[in-house]
py3Dmol code that shows the C-alpha trace and the ligand (Angstrom):
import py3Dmol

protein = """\
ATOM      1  CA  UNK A   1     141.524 113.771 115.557  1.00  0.00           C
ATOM      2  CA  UNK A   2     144.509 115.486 113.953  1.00  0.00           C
ATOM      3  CA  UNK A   3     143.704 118.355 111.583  1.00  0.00           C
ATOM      4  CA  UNK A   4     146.134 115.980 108.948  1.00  0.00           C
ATOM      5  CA  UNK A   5     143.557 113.132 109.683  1.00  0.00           C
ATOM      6  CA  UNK A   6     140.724 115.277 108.025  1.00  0.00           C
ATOM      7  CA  UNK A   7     140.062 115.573 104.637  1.00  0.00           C
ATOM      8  CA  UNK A   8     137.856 119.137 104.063  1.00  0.00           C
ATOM      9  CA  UNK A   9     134.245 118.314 102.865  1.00  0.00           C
ATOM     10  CA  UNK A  10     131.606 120.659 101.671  1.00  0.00           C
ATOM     11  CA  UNK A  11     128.095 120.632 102.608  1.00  0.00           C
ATOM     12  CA  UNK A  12     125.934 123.133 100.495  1.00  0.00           C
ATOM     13  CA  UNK A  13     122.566 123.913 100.978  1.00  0.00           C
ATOM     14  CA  UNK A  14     119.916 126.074  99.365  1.00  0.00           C
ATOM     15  CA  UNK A  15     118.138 128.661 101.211  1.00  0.00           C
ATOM     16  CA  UNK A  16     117.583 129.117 105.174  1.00  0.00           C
ATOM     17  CA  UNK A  17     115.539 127.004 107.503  1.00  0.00           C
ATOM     18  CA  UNK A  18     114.399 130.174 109.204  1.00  0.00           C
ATOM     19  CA  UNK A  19     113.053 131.644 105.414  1.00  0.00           C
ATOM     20  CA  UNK A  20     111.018 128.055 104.533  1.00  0.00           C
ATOM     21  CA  UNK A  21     109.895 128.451 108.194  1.00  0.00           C
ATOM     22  CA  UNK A  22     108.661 131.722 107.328  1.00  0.00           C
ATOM     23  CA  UNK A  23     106.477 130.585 104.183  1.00  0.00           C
ATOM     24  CA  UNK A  24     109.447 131.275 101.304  1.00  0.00           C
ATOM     25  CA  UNK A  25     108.388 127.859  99.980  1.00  0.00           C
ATOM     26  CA  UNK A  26     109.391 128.600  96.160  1.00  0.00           C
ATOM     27  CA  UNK A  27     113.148 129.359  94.782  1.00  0.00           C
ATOM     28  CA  UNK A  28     114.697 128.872  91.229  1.00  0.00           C
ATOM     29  CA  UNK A  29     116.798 125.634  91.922  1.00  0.00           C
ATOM     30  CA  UNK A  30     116.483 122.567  90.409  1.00  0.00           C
ATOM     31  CA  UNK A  31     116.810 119.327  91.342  1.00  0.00           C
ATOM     32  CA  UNK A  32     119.429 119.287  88.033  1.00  0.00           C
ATOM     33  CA  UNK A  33     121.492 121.869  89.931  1.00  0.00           C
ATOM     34  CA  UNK A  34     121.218 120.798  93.442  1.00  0.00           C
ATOM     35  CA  UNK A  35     122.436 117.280  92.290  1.00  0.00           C
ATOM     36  CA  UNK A  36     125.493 118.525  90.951  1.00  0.00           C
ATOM     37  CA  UNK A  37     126.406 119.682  94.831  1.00  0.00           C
ATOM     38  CA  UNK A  38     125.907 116.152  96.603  1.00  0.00           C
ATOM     39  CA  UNK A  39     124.503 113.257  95.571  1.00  0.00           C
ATOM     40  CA  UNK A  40     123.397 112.709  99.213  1.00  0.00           C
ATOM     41  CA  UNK A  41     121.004 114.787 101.174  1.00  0.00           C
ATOM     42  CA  UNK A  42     117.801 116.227 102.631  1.00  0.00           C
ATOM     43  CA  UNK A  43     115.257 118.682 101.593  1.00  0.00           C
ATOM     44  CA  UNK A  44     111.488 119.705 100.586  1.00  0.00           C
ATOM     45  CA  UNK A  45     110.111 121.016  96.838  1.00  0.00           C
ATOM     46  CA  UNK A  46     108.643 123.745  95.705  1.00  0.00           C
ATOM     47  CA  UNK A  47     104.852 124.704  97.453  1.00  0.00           C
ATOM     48  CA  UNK A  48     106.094 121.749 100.214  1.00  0.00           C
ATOM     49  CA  UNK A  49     105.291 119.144  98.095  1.00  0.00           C
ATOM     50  CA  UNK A  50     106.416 116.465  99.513  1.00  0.00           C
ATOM     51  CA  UNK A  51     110.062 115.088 101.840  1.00  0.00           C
ATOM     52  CA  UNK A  52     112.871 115.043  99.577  1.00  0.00           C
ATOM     53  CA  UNK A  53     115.387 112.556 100.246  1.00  0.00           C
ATOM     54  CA  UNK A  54     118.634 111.685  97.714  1.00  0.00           C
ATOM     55  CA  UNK A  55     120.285 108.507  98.384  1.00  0.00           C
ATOM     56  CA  UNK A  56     123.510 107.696  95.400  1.00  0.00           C
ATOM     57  CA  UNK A  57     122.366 110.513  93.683  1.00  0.00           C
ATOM     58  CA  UNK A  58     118.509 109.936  93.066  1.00  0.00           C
ATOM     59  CA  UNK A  59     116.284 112.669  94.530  1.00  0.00           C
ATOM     60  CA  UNK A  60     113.053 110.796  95.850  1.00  0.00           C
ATOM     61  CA  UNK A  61     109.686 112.101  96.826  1.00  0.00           C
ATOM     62  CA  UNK A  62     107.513 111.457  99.731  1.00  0.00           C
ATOM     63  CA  UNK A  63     104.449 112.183  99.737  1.00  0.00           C
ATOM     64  CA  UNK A  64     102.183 112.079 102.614  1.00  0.00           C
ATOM     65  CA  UNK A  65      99.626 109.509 100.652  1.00  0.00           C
ATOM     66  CA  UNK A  66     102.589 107.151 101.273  1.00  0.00           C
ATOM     67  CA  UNK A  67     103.849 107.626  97.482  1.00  0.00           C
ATOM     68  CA  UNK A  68     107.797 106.975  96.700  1.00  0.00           C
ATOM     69  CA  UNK A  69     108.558 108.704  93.510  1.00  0.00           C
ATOM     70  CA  UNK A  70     111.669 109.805  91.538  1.00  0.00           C
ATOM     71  CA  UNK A  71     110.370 113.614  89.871  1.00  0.00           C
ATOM     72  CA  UNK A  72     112.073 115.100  86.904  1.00  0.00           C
ATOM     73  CA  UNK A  73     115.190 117.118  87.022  1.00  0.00           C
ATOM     74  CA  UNK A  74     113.237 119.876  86.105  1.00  0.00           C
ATOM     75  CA  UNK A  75     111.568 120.223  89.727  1.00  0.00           C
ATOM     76  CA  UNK A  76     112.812 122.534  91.962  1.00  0.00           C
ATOM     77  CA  UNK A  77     113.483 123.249  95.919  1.00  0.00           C
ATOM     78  CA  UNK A  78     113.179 126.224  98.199  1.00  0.00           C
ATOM     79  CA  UNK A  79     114.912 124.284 100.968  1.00  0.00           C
ATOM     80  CA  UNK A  80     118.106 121.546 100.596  1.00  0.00           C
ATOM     81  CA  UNK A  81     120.988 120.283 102.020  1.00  0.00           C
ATOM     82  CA  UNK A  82     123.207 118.440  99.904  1.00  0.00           C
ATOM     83  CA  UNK A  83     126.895 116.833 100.134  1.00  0.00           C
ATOM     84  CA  UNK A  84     128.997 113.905  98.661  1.00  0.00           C
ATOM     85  CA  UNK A  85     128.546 111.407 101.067  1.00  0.00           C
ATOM     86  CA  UNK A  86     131.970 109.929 101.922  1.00  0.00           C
ATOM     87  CA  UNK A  87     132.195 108.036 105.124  1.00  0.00           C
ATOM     88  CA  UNK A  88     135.015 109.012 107.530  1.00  0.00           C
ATOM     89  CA  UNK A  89     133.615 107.145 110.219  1.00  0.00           C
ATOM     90  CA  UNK A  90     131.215 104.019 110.657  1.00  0.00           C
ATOM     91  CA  UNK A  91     129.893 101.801 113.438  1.00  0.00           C
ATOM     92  CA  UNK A  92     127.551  98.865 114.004  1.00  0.00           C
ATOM     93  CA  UNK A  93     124.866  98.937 115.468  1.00  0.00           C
ATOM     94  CA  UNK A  94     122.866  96.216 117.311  1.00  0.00           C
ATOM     95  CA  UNK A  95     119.374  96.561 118.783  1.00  0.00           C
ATOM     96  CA  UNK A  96     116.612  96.697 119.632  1.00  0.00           C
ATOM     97  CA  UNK A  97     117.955 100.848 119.792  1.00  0.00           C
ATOM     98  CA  UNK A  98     115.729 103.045 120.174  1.00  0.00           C
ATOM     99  CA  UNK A  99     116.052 106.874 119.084  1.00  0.00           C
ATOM    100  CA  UNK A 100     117.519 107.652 122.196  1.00  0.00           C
ATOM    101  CA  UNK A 101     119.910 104.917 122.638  1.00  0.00           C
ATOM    102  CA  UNK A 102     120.725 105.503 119.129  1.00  0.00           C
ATOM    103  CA  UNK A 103     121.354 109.592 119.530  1.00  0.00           C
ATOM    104  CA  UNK A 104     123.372 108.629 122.380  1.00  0.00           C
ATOM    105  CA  UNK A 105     125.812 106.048 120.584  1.00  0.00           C
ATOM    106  CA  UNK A 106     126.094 108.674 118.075  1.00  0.00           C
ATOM    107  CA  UNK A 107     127.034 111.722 120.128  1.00  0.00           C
ATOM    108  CA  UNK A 108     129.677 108.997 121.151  1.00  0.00           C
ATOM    109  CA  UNK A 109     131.421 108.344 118.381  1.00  0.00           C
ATOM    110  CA  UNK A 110     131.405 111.531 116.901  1.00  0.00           C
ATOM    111  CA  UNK A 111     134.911 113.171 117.547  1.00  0.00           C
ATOM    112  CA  UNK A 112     133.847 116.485 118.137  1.00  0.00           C
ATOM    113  CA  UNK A 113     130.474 118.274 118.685  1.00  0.00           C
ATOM    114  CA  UNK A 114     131.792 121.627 116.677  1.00  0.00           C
ATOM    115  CA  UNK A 115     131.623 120.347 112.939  1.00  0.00           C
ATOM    116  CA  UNK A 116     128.714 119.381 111.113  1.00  0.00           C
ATOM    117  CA  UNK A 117     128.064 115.492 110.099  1.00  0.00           C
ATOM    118  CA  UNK A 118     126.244 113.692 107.230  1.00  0.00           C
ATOM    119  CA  UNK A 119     124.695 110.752 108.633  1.00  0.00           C
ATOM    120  CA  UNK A 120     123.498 107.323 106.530  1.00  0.00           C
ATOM    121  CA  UNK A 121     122.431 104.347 108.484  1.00  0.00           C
ATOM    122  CA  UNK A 122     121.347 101.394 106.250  1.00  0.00           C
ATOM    123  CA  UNK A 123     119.416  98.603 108.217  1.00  0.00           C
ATOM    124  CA  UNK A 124     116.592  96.470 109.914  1.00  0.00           C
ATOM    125  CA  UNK A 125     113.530  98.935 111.460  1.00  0.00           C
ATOM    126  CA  UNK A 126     111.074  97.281 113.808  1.00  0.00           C
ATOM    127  CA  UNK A 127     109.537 100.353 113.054  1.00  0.00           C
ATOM    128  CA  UNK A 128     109.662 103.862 112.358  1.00  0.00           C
ATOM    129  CA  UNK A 129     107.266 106.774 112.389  1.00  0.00           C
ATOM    130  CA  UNK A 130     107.631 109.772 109.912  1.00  0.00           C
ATOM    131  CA  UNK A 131     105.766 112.968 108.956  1.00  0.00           C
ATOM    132  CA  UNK A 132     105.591 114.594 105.567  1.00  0.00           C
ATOM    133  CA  UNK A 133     104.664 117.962 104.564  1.00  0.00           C
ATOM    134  CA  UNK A 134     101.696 118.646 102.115  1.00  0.00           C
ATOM    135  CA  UNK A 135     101.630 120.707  99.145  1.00  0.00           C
ATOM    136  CA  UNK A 136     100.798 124.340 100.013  1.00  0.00           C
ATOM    137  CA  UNK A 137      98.851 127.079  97.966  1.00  0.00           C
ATOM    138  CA  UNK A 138      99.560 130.520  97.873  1.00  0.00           C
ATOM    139  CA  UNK A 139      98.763 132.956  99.635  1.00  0.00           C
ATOM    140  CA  UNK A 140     101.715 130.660 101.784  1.00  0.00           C
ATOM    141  CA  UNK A 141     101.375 130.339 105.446  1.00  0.00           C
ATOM    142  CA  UNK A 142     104.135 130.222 107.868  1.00  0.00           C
ATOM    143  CA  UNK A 143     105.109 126.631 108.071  1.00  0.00           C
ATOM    144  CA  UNK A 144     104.165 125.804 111.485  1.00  0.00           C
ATOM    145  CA  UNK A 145     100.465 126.362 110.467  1.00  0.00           C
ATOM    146  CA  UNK A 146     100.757 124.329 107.471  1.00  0.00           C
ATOM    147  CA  UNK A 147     102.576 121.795 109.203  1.00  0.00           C
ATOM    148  CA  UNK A 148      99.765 121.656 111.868  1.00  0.00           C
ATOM    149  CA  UNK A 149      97.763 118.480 112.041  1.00  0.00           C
ATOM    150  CA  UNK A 150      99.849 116.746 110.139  1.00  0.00           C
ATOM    151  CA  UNK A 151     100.021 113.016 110.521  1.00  0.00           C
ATOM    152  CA  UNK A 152     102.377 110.474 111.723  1.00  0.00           C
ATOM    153  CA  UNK A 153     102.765 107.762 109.685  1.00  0.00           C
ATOM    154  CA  UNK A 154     104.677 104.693 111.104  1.00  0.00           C
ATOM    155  CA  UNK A 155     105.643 101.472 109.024  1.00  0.00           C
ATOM    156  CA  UNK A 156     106.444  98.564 110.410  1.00  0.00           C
ATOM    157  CA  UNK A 157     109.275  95.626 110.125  1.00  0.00           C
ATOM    158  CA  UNK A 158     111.161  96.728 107.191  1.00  0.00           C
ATOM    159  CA  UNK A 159     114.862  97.518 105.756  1.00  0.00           C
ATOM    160  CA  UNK A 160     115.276 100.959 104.978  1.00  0.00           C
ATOM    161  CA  UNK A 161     118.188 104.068 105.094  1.00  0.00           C
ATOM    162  CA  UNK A 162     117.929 107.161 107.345  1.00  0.00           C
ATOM    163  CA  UNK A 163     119.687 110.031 105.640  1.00  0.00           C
ATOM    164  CA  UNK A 164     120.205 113.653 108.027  1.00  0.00           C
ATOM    165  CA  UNK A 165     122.536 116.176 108.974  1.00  0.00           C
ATOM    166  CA  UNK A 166     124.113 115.989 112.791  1.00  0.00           C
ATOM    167  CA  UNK A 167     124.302 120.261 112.679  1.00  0.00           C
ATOM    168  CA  UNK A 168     125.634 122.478 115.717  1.00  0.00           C
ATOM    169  CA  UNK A 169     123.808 124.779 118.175  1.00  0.00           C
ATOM    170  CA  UNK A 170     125.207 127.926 116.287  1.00  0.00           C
ATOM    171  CA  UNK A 171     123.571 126.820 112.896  1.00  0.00           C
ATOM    172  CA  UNK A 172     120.269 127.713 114.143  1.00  0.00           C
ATOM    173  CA  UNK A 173     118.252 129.689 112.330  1.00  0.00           C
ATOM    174  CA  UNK A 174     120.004 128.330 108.906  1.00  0.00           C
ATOM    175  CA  UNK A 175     119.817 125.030 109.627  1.00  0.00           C
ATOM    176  CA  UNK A 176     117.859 123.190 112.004  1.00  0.00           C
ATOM    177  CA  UNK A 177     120.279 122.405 114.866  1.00  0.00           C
ATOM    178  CA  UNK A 178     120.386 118.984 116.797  1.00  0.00           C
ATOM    179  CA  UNK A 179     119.326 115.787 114.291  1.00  0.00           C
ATOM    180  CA  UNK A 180     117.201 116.711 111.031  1.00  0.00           C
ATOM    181  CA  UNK A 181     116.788 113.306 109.411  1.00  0.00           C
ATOM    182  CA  UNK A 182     114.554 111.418 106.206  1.00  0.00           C
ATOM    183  CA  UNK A 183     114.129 107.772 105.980  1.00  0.00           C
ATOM    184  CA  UNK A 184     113.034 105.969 102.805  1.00  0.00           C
ATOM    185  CA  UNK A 185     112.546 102.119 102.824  1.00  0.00           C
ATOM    186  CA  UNK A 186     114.152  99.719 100.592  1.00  0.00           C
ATOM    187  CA  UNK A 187     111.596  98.908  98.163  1.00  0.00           C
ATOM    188  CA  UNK A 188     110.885 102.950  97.867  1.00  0.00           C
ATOM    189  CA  UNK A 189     107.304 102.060  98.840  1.00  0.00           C
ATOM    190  CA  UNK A 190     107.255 104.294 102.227  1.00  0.00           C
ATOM    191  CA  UNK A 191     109.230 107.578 103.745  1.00  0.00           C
ATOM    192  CA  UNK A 192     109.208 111.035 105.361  1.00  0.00           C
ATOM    193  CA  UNK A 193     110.484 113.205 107.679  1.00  0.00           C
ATOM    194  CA  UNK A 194     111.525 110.779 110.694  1.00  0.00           C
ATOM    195  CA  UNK A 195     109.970 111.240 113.792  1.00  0.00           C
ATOM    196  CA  UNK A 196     110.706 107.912 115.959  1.00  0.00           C
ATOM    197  CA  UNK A 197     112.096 104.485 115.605  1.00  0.00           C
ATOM    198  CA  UNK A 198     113.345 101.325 116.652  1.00  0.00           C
ATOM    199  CA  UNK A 199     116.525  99.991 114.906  1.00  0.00           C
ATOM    200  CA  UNK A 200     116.857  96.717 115.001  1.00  0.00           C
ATOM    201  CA  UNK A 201     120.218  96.100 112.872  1.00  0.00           C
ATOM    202  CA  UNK A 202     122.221  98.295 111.004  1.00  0.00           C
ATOM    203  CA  UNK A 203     125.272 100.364 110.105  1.00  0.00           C
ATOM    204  CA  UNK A 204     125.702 103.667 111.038  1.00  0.00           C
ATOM    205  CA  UNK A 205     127.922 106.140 109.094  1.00  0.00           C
ATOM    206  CA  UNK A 206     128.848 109.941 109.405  1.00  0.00           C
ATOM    207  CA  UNK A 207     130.701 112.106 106.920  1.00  0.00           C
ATOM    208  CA  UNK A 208     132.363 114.807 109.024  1.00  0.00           C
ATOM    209  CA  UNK A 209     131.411 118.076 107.393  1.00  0.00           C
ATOM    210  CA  UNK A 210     134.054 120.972 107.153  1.00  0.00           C
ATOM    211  CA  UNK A 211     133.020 123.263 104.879  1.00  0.00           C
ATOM    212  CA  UNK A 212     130.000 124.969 104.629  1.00  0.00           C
ATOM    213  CA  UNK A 213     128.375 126.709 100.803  1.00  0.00           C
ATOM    214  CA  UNK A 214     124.784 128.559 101.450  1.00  0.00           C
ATOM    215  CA  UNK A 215     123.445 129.703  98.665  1.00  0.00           C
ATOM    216  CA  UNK A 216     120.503 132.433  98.950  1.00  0.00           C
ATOM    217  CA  UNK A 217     117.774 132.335  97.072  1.00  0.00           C
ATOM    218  CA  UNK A 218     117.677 135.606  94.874  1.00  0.00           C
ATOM    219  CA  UNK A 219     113.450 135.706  94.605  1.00  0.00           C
ATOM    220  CA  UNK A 220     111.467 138.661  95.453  1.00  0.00           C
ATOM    221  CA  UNK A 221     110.128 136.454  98.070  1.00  0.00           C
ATOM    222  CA  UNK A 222     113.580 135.614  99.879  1.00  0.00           C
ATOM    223  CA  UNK A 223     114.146 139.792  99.229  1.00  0.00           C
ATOM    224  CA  UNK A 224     111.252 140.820 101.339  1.00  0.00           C
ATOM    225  CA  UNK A 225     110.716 138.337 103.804  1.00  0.00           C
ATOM    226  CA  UNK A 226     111.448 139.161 107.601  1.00  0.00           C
ATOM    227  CA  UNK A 227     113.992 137.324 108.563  1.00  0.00           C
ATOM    228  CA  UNK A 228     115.170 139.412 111.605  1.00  0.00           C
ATOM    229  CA  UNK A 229     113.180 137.253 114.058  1.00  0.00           C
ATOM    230  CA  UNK A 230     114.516 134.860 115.974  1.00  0.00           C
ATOM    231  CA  UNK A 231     113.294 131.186 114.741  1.00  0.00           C
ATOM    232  CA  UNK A 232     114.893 129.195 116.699  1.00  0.00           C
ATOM    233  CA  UNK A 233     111.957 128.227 118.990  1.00  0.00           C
ATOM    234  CA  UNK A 234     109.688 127.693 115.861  1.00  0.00           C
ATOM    235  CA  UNK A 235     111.571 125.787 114.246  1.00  0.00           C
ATOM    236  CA  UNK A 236     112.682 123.189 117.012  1.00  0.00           C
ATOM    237  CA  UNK A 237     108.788 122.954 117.017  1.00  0.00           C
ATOM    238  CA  UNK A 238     108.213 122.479 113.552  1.00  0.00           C
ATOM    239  CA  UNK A 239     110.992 119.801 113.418  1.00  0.00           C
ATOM    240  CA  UNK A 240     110.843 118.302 116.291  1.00  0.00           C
ATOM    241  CA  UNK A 241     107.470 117.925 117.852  1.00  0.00           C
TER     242      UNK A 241
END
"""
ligand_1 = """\
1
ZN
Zn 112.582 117.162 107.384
"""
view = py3Dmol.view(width=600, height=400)
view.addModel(protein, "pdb")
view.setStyle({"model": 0}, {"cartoon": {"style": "trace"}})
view.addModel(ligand_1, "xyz")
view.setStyle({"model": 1}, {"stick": {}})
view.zoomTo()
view.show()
């Protein structure tokens, strides 16, 4: 990779991971707004109501009933991230993969560990398994108690698109670091936040991400949370158990 190769490319997101992991699950953006930074990308909504995934600029919500719904504009996030998916690099893939296999043929295509990556892959599942958060009341509790005893949900035979950010060990605590990844099938019938699958067929593409745009939430809520813990082992919970 020659730096003349690369074209810069912004990803933005909204608030921290380490703040949302902390119980800041309210801010002031709207879907409206966070649309106009990518029409591709990842995220939750306000009180944790439900995975957010966009896909060609539609913001879908899943809800852990198993609901697929597109909310109003009006809607907003404490937690995003958001680019304009353009695909500087794309592979087939042929299973049966599974996760592993699959994180493995990534991390071998990618050109370089240091920059961040958008990641689509559009295909056959023999199945997948995915979490989703549940709408929280105040007073708000840190998120790995109200992420405790969640359920997996896992759908079977179906074509469907896994959308996530590939995002560096020195991210952490903004972002979560390693593989943070929604999937949403193709009749919008089923989704979450991905926990395990089987590929069976698909295509696999990553937008190499240059640029980085955090906004901070101005609320009284982002003001006076603690954020001078380290999260890091929290979060890798949270996200990855
Ligand atoms: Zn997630």
């Amino acid at each position: 990779m020659t730096a003349h190769a690369v074209t810069r490319h912004e990803i933005f997101q909204t608030s921290l991971i380490s703040a949302l992991a902390q119980g800041v699950y309210e801010d002031e953006m709207t879907l409206a707004e966070l649309l106009g930074h990518g029409s591709f990308g990842i995220g939750t909504f306000n009180g944790l109501d439900g995975e957010m995934i966009i896909l060609g600029g539609v913001c879908y919500r899943l809800r852990g009933d198993g609901s697929v719904s597109v909310p109003e504009l009006t809607e907003r996030t404490p937690y995003a991230v958001v680019t304009n998916f353009v695909p500087s690099l794309s592979r087939s893939l042929t299973g049966p993969m599974t996760r592993e296999e699959f994180s493995r043929a990534i991390d071998a295509f990618v050109p370089s560990s240091n920059y961040m990556y958008a990641l689509r892959v559009t295909g056959r599942f023999a199945w997948a398994s995915a979490r989703t958060v549940t709408k929280q009341d105040r007073p708000y509790r840190p998120m790995i108690e109200a992420t405790d005893g969640e359920e997996i949900a896992r759908h079977e035979d179906f074509s469907g698109t896994i959308a996530g950010f590939r995002t560096p060990l020195y991210e952490s605590g903004i972002s979560v670091a390693g593989c943070h990844a929604h999937i949403v099938d193709d009749d919008r019938t089923w989704g979450g936040h991905l926990v395990d699958f089987v590929l069976e067929e698909g295509e696999a593409e990553l937008c190499l991400g240059t640029d980085f745009h955090m906004r901070l939430p101005l609320t009284e809520e982002f003001r006076t949370a603690d954020l001078s813990e380290d999260m890091t082992e929290e979060i890798r919970r949270v996200e990855h158990h």
